[in-house]
C-alpha positions in Angstrom: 65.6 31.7 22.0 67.8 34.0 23.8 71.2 33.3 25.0 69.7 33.9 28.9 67.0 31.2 28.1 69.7 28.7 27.4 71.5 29.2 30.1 71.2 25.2 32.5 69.1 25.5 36.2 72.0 23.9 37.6 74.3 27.3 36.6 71.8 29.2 38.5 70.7 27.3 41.6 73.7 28.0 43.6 73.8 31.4 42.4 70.0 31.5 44.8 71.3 29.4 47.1 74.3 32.2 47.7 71.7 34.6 48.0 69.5 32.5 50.7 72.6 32.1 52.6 73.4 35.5 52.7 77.0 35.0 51.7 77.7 38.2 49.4 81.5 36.8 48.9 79.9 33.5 47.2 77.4 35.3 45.5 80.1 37.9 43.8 81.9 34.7 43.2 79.2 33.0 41.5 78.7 36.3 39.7 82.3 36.7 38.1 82.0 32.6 37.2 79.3 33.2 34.9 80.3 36.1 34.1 83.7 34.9 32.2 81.6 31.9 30.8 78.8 33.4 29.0 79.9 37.6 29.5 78.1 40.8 30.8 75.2 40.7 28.5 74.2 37.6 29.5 74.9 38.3 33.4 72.3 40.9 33.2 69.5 39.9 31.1 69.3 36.4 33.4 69.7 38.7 36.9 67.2 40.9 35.5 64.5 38.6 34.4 65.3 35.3 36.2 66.7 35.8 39.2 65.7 39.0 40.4 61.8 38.3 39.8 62.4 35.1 41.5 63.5 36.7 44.7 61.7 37.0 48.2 61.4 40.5 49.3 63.3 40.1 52.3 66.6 38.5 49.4 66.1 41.2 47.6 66.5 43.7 50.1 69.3 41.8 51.5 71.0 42.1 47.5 70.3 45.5 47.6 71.8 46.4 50.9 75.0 44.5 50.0 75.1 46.5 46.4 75.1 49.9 48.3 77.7 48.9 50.4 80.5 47.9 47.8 79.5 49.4 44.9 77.9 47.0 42.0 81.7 45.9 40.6 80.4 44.7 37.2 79.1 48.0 36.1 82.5 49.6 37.1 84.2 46.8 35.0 82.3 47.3 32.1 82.1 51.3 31.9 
């Protein structure tokens, strides 16, 4: 089992519910959260093949458009 796998529902409901809100400041909120509780390794394998997959077309359009407009923070963090 993979770290991502363990990771509880309840950590990433809201993390959707930011998403089908459209609130990108709750969202990068949400983001950071998880980030300093299980790190950036984590953050991306669960964005990558839970939540992204998991995403309407029109939410993940919406993610992307936010992304381009500030820059994807994490990646700047990390590099």
């Amino acid at each position: 089992m993979t770290a991502s796998t363990s990771i509880p529902i309840t950590t990433i409901i809201p993390i959707f519910a930011a998403i089908g809100d459209r609130s990108w400041e709750q969202f990068k909120e949400l983001e950071q959260a998880f980030v300093n509780q299980y790190g950036v390794s984590v953050w991306q394998e669960v964005f990558n093949f839970r939540l992204l997959p998991a995403l309407d077309k029109d939410s993940n359009r919406w993610l992307l458009i936010q992304w381009c407009g500030s820059g994807i923070n994490w990646i700047k963090d990390v590099a």
